[in-house]
N, C-alpha and C positions, 0 to 999 in steps of 0.2 A: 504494500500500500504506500502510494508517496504521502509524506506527509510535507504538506502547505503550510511554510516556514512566515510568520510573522519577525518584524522588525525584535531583535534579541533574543529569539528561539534556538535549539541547538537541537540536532536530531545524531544518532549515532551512524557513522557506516558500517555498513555489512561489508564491503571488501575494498581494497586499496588501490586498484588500477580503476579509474574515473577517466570520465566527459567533463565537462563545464562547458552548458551551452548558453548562451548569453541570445537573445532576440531582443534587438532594438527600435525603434518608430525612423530612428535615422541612422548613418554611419558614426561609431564609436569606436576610440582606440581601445584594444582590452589587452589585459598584462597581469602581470602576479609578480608578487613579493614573499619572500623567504623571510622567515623571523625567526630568531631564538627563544629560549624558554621567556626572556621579558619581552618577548614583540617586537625588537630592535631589529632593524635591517641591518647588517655589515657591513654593507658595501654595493656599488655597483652590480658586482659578480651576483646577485643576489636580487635581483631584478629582472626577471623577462619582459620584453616588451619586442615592438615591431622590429627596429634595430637590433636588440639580439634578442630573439624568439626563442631560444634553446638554453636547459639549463638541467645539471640531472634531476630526473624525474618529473620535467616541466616544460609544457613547448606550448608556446601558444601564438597567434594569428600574426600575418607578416605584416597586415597593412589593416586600415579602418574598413568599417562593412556595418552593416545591418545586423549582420550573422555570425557568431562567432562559435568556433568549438576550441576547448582546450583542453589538453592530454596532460594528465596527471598519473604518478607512478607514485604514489606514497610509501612505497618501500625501498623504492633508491633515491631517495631523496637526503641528502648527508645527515650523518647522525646530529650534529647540531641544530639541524632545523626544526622547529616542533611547530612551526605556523605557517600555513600558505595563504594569502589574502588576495581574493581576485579584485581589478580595479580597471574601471570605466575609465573616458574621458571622453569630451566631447573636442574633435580636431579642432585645431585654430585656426584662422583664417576666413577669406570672405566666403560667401555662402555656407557656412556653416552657420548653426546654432550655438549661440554665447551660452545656455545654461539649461539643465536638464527640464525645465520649469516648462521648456515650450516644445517638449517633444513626448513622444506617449514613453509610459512608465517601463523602464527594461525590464525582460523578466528572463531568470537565470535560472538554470538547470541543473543539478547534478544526476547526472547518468551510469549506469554501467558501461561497460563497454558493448550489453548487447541491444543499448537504447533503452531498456529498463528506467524509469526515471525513482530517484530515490528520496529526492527532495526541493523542491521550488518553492524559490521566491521571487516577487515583483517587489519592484522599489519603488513604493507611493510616496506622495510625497515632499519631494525633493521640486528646490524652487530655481532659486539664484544660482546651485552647484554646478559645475562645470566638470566636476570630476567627484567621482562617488567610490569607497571600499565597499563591493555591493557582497561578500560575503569570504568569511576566511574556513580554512580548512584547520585544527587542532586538534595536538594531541594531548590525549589528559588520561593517567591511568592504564597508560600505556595503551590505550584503541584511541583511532582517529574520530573526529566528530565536526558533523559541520553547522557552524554558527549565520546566522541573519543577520547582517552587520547595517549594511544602508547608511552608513557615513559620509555625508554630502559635504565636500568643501569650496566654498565660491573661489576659494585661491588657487582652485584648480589643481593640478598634478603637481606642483611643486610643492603645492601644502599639503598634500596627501602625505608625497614623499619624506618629508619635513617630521610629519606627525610619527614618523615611522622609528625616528632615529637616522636618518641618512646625510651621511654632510654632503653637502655640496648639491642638495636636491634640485635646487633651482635650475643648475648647468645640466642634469640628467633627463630633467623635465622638457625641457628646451631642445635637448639633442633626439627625444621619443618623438618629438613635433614638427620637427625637420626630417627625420628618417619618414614620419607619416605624407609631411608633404611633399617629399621626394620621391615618393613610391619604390622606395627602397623593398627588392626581391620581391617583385609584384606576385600575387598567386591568386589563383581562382578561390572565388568565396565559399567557405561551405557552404552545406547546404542546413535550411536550419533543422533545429527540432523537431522530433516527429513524437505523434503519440503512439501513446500502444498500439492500438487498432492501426497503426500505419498512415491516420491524415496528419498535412500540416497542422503544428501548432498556431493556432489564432494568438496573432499577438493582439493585447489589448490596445481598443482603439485610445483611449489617454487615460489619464489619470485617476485611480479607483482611488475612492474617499482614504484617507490618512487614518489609520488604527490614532485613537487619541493618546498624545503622549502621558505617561506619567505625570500627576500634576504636583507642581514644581513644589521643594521647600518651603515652608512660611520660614518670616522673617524672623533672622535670629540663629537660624540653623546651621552647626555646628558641619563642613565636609571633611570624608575620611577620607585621606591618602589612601595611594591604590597602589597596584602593581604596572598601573599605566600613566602614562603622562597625559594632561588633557591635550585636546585638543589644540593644534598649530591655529594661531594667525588667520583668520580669513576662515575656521573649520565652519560651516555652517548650525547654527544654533536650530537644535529641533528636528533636525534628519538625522539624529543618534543621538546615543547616551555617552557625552562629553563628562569630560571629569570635570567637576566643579573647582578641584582644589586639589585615603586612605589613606593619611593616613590612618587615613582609616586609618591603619590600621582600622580600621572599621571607622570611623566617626570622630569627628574632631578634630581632627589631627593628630592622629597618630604618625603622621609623616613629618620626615624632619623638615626645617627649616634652614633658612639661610642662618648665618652668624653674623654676630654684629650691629643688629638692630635692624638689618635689612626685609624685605618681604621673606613672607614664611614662606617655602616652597612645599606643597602639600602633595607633590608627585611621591610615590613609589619608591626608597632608596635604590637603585641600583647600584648594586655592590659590581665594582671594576677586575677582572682577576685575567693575569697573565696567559694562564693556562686554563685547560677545560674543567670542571668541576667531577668529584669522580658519579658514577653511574649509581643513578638513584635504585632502589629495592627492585627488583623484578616480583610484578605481579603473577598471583596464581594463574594458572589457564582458566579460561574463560568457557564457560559452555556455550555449543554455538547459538549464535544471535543473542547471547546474552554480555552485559559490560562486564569487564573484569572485574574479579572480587578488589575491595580496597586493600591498599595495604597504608600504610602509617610511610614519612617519609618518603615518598611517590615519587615527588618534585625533585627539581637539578639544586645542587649547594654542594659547598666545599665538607661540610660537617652534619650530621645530622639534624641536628640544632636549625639551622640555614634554609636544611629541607624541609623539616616541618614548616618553619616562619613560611616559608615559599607556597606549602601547600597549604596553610590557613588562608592567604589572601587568594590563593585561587577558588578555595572553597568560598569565600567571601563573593567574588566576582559572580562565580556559578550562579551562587543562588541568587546575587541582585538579576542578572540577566533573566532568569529562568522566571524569577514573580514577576519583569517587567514583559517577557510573553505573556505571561497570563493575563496580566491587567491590560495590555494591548489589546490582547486578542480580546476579551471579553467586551471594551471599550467599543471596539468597531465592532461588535454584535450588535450590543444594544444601540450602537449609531445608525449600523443597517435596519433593524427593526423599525428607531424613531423614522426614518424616511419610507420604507414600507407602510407605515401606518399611516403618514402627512399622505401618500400617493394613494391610498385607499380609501380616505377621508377627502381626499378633495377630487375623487370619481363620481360624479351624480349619480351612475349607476347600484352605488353602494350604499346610495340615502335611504335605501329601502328596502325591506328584506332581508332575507340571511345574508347576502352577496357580503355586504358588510363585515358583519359577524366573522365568516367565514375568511376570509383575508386578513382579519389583526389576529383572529388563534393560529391562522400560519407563521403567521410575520415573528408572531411569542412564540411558536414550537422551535420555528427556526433559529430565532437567536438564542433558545434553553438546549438545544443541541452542538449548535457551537461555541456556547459555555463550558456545554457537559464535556467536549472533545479539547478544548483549554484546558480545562482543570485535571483529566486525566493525562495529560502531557505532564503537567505540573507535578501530578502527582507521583508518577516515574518519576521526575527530577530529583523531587523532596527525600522521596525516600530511598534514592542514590545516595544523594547527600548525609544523610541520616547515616547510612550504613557507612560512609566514608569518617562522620566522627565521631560515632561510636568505637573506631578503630582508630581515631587520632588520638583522641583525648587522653585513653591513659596511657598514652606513650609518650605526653607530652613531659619537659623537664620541670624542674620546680620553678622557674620564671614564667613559664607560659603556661603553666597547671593553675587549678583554682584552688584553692583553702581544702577542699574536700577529697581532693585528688591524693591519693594515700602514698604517691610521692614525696611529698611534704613532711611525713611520719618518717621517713631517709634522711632528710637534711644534713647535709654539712655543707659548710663553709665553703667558697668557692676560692678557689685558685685565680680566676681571671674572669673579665667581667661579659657576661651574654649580650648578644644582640639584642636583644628585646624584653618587653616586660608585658606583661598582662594586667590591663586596666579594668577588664570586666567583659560581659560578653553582650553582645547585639540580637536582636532576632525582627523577625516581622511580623507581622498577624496572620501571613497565611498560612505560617505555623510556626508558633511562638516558644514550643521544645525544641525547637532546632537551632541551637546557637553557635556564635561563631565569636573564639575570643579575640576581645580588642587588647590588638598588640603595638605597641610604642617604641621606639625604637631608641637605643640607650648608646651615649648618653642626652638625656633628655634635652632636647634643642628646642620647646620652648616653657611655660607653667603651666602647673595646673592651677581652674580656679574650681572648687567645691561651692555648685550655688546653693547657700542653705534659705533662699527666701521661695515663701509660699506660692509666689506669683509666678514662678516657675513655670507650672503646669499643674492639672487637674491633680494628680497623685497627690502632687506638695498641697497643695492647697486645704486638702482632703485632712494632710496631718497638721495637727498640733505644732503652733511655730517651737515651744523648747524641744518638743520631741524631733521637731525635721532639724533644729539645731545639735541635737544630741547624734542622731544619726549623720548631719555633716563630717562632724568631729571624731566620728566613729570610722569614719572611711576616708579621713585623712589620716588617720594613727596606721589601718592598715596598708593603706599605701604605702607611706612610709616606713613601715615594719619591713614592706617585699622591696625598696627600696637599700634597706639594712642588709637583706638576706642574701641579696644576689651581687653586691657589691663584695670583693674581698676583705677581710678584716683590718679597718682602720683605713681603709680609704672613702667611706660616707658618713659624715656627720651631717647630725638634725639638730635645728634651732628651732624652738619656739618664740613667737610672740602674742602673749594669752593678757591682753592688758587686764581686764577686769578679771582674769584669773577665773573662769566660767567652764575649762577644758579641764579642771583639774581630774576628773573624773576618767575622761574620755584618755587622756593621757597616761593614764596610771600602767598598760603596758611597758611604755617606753621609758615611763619616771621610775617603775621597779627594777626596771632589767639595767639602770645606771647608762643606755644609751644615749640618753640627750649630751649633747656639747656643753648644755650649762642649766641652769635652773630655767624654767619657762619665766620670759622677760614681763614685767609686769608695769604701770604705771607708766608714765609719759616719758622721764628718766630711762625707763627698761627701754621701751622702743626704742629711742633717739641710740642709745647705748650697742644693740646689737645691729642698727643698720648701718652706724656710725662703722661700727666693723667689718661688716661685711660690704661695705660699698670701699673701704682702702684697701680690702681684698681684690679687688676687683680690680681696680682701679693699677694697683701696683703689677697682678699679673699682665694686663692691657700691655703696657710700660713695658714690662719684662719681653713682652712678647713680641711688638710692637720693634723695640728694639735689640732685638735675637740674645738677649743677655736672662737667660732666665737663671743663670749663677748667682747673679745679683741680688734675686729677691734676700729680703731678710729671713735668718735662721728660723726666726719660730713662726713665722708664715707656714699654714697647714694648705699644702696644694693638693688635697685629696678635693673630691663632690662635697659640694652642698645641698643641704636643704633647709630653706626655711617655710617652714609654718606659722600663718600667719589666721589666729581670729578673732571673732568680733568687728574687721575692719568694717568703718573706720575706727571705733571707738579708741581714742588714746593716740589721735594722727594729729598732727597739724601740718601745716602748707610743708613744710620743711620735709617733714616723715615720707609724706606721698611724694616726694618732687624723687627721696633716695629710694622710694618700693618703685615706682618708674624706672627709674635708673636701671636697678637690678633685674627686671621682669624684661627691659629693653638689652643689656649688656652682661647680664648675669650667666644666659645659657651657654655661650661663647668660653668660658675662662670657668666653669664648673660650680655656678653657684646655683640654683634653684629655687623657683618660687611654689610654693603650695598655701594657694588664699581658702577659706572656708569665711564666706560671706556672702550678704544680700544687697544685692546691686542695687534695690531700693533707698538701703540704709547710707545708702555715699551719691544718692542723685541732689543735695546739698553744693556739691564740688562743680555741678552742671556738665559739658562736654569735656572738661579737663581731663576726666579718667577715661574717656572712649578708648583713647590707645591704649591702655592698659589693659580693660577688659578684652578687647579683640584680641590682646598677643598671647593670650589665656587658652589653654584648651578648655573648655568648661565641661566637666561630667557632676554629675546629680546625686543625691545619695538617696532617691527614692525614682522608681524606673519613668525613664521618659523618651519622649522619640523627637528626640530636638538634634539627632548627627545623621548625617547624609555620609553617600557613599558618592566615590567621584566617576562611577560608570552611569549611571541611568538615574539618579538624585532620589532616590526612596527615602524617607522617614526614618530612620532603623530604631528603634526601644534598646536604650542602654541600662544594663544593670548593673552594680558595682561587684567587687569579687566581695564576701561576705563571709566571714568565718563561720562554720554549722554551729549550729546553737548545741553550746553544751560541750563545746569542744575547746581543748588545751591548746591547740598545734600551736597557737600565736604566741603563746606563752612558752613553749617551748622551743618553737625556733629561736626568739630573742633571746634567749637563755643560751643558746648554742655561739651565738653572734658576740655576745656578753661575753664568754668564756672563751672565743678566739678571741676580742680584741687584749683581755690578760694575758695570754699566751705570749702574742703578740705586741707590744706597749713598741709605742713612737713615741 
């Protein structure tokens, strides 16, 4: 059965030698691009197009056409490849068409090699584009799978290119447009698609209604870094799912940033390495037509560590992609329904009698059927997914485990400090057990802010302001604690500053196990006292660093991480306090110092726009579940929850006791 690929759908292949048939309204260059495990092109050599058509396992059309076919061999295609992404253009020049907008909707094929079709999509749509990635081919789990891509860029093939990771795209682009209008190796056009039964495929006369996109973020909404880069310059807004900002790691940024006070960069780290990464777990055999079982560490990375991280944000990707088919596909149900029903309603024939009747319960059967056929797509995805992290999660390490994870109950001290940390986990509504944890990547490149006010969201609202303050301060301690634990011994100190002295409670892990750097700072004195220090901290490493003399610094200058914890703000600030928490939240993550605020942005709108840039350079998570972080593929909502020690459980008390007893060990 083929299955009819909506805009971010992904269907599996049954086998690796493929067609790719492309039928256009006009002549279109078509071409493919080779990616690695992050999507990245490498180079020219890694591009087919009219000019060089041939590549292993890749050949496609010499010149522009209406028609296109392209040969695909996914098993000689080089071991480093794991992405093939087909790519439209429209020729440049006069008599051509400047933008997909005025020509009918392409629609693209994957075939077997015996004409079999195994999966189609049309690309609605698309307006001002000029050049569109109308779907790629990936590998996930060790089986190939093909994705709906529909990524329309007005800036044409340069900017496609561009988005790809390709340097020099621009000069590549330009030489594919010349080879086109030079009729470089002219050859007879295929022939297009055919169906089964053997007639021409009908291409559509233009443009079928737009599946309704995903609707957008409300304001305020935190995006995750991803394992992709948004969108180039010129990408078209609305003909895909552009990244906003992953890092996510899920939501808020979990993605690093720049240093220095500069823009946060919310792409994806990718990690630079000389050599190939060694070869991820091989998966069990698969039964036929069925995906291969999951295994734990999947993904390419140099460490296992690496692999997981790798394979958490694919998992992350997955699933935004897979609920944004569903809600697509759903969307343009009930859109074709509402125009069914307007064209039924405005038949005079239908004024009377059943005729009526009879035509809106079609109109409702037919879109509760192509619901019904979404949601079981979906539901294959889900419970892919599902079966994927039920086999991650307890193979994850103690920085990317949760409290409950009986990892945790192993603990010792680390030798050298992890990639990443676990901030808590994300889910959606279309199934809110399936979580995926938000991972941050260390060391922390920008703060966190803990918003403990009610205005929050419905949740907060819901609770008791000292209890939603109690619960703030409760998930700053833990943080902090995995902050202690995954740090080697004696290189992260915590500071508090608790003016009204209201956390004493909440602190009482960190104040028994003797980890804090000094007593929790109290009074106006206290404040001015610990920022006073940790902003000459700062300031002198700058200095040091600035001027390559880092021998220089003074002797008892401590150049391990910081963190300060900071609550109640403002209470206990004056102009001076806020000018050095600025300071440190803007130069702080650069030179190893750390912000964690637990506050109510209500409580400091006194200050007016002054603290805007403070608050933005914040990643803000909640300490009661809310869906205020976006993800930077297709902008979903995602519900974050904090990581939460089980009720009734030691482990917190005993890992800090572990951390306690290396830093004795150990004394600087």
């Amino acid at each position: 059965m083929t299955a009819e690929l909506v805009r971010g759908q992904n269907h599996t292949l049954p086998q690796t030698r493929l067609e790719i048939r492309v039928s256009a309204g006009s002549p279109v260059v078509a071409g493919a691009t080779l990616g690695d495990e992050h999507g990245t092109v490498r180079g020219t050599e890694w591009v087919a197009h009219p000019g060089s058509p041939r590549l292993p396992g890749l050949e496609v059309s010499r010149q522009a056409a209406a028609d296109h076919r392209l040969a695909v061999d996914l098993d000689a295609l080089p071991g480093a490849v794991h992405r093939v992404t087909v790519l439209l253009a429209l020729p440049t020049g006069a008599g051509h068409p400047a933008r997909f907008g005025a020509v009918a909707a392409p629609f693209v094929a994957v075939t077997g090699l015996d004409g079999t079709e195994i999966a189609t999509f049309t690309l609605i749509g698309l307006d001002t584009e000029s050049a569109v990635a109308a779907l790629e081919l990936y590998r996930r789990q060790g089986a190939w799978k093909v994705r709906a891509v529909g990524q329309g860029y007005s800036a044409g093939l340069a900017g496609m290119l561009a988005d790809q990771g390709l340097d020099r795209a621009a000069e590549l682009a330009a030489s594919i447009q010349d080879a086109v209008a030079s009729g470089l190796a002219r050859s007879v056009a295929p022939p297009p698609p055919r169906a089964p039964d053997g007639e021409r495929v009908r291409h559509p006369a233009g443009p079928a209604p737009a599946p309704t996109d995903p609707a957008p973020p409300r304001p305020g909404s935190e995006p995750v870094g991803g394992p992709t880069t948004g969108p180039a310059p010129g990408a078209s807004t609305g003909t895909a799912p552009g990244a906003a900002a992953p890092g996510a790691a899920a939501a808020g940024n979990a993605a690093p940033g720049t240093v220095g006070g500069g823009p946060i960069d919310y792409a994806h780290p990718r990690r630079q390495t000389s050599a190939p990464p060694p070869p991820p777990p091989t998966a069990p055999a698969a039964a036929p037509g069925q995906p291969a079982p999951p295994v734990a560490g999947d993904a390419t990375g140099w460490s296992m560590d690496e692999r997981l991280y790798n394979q958490i944000w694919g998992m992350f990707e997955d699933l935004a992609r897979a609920v944004a088919a569903y809600r697509s596909a759903v969307d343009f149900a009930e859109s074709r329904m509402e125009q069914e029903l307007d064209r039924a309603l405005s038949d005079p024939r239908h004024r009377m009698g059943g005729a009526g009747d009879l035509a809106r319960e079609r109109a409702r059967d037919k879109c509760q059927d192509l619901t019904a056929r979404a949601r079981e797509v979906l539901d294959r995805d889900l419970s892919q997914l599902a079966a994927e992290s039920a086999v991650v999660e307890p193979a994850l390490p103690a920085p990317y485990a949760g409290w409950d994870n009986p990892v945790w109950h192993g603990y010792r001290v680390p030798m050298e400090l992890p990639m990443a940390l676990r901030l808590g986990d994300l889910h959606l509504p279309e199934r809110t057990d399936l979580r995926i944890p938000l991972l941050v990547r260390l060391p922390l490149e920008r703060g966190v802010w803990i918003d403990s006010g009610r205005t929050a969201s419905e949740a907060a609202a819901a609770t008791g302001g000292d209890r939603l303050r109690r619960l703030a301060m409760d998930t700053a301690v833990t943080l902090a604690a995995r902050l202690l634990a995954v740090y080697p011994a004696n290189e992260f100190s915590v500071h508090v500053i608790d003016p009204a002295g209201a956390a004493a409670g909440a602190l009482a892990p960190l104040t028994d196990a003797g980890l804090l750097a000094a007593p929790p700072a109290s009074g106006a004195g206290g404040v001015s006292a610990v920022l006073a220090h940790l902003t000459r901290r700062v300031d002198l490493v700058q200095m040091a660093v600035r001027a390559g003399a880092a021998d220089s610094l003074p002797p008892d200058l401590d150049t391990g991480e910081h963190l300060l914890i900071v609550n109640d703000f403002p209470h206990g600030f004056d102009d001076r306090a806020v000018t050095q928490l600025r300071y440190l939240a803007d130069e702080g993550p650069a030179v190893g110092v750390h912000l964690l605020m637990v506050a109510d942005r209500e409580d400091a709108r006194d200050y007016g726009p002054v603290l805007d840039p403070l608050w933005r350079s914040l990643l803000r998570v909640t300490p009661v579940a809310d869906d205020h972080l976006v993800d930077p593929w297709v902008g979903h909502a995602w519900t974050y929850e904090p990581c939460r020690v089980p009720e009734g459980s030691r482990v917190l008390e005993q890992v800090l006791a572990l951390v306690a007893a290396a830093r004795r060990a150990d004394p600087r």
